[in-house]
Residue frames relative to the residue before (quaternion, step in Angstrom):
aa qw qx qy qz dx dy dz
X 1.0000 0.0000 0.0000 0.0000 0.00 0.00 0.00
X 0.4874 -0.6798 0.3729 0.4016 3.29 -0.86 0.88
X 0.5629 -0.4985 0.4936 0.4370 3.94 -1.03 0.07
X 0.5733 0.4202 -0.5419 0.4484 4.40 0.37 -0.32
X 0.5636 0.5829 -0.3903 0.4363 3.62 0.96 -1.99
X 0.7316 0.4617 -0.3579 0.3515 3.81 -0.15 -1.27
X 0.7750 0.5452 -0.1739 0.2682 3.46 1.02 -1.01
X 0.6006 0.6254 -0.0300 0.4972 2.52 2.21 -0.97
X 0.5341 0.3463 -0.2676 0.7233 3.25 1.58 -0.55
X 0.5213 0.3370 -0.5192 0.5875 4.40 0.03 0.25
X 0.8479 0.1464 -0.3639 0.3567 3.73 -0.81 -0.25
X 0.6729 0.4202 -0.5651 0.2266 3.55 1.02 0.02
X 0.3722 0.7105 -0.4352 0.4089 3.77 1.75 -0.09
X 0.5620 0.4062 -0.3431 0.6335 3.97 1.14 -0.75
X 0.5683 0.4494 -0.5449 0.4221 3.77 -0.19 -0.53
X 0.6966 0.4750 -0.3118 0.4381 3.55 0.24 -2.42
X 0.7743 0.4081 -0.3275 0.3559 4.21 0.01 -1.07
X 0.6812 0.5077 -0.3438 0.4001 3.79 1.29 -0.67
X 0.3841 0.7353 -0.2928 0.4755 2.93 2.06 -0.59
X 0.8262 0.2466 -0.0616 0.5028 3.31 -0.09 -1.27
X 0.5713 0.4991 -0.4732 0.4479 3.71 0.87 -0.02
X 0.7249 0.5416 -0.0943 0.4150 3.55 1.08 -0.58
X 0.5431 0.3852 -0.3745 0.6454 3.11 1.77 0.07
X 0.6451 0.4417 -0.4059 0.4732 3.70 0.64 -0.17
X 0.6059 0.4616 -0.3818 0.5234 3.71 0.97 -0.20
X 0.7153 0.3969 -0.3642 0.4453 3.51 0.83 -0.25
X 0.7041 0.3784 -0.3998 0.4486 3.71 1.01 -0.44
X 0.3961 0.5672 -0.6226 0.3656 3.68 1.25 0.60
X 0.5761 0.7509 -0.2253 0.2314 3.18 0.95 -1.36
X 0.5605 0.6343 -0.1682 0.5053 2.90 1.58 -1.69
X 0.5198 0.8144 -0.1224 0.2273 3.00 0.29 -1.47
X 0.7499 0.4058 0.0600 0.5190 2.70 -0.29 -2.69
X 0.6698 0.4388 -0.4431 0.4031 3.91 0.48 -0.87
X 0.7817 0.3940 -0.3133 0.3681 3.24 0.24 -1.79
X 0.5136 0.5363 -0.4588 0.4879 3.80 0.75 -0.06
X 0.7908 0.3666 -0.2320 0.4318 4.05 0.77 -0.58
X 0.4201 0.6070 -0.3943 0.5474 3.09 1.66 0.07
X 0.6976 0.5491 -0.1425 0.4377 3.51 0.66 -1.44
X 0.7104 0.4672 -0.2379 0.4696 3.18 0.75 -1.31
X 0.6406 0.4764 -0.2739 0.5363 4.04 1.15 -1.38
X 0.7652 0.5171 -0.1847 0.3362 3.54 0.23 -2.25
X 0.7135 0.4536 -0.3559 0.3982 4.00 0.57 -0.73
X 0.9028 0.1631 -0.2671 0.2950 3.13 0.66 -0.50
X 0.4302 0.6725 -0.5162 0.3101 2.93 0.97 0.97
X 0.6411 0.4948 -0.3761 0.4501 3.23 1.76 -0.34
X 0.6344 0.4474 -0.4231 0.4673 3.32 1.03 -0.34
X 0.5089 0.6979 -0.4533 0.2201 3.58 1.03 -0.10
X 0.4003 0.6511 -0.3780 0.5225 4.33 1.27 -0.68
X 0.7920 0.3585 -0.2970 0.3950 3.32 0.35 -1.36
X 0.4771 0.6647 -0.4400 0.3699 3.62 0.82 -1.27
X 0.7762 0.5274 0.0015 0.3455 3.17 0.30 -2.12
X 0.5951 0.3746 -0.2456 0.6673 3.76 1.18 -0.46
X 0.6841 0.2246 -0.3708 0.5866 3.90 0.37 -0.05
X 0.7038 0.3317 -0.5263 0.3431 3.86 -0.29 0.18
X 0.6756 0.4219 -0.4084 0.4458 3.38 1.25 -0.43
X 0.3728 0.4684 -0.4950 0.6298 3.84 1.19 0.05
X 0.6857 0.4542 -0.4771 0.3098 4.15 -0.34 -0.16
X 0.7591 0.4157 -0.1729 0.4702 2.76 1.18 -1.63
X 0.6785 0.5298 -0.3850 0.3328 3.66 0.53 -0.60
X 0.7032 0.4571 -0.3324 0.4313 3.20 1.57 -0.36
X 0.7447 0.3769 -0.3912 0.3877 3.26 1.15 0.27
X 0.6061 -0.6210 0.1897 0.4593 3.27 1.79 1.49
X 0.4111 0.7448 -0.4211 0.3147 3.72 0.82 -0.11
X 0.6460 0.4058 -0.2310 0.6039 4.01 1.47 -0.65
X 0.6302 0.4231 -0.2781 0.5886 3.93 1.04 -0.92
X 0.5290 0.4984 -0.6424 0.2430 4.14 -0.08 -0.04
């Protein structure tokens, strides 16, 4: 085999592995957001509600009206 051919097939195996090392760094990436989205984004929407039923607890047990 010629010596470019030989060389050429070694860096395209580094291309093919940097390749594929780099989609797997990007679906961590992926990942990591939708997990911080989730972790930040849910409960703040569920937060109004949280917060409208303890003060509905408390108001009914006159503790907000003294």
């Amino acid at each position: 085999m010629d010596p470019v051919q030989a060389k050429l097939a070694e860096l395209e195996k580094k291309i093919d592995a940097l390749y594929a090392s780099a989609e797997q760094t990007r679906k961590y990436f992926l990942w990591t957001g939708i997990i911080t989205l989730a972790v930040i984004l849910l409960p703040l929407l569920f937060l109004p509600f949280v917060i409208s039923q303890l003060m509905s607890v408390y108001g009914d047990m006159g503790i907000l009206l003294q």
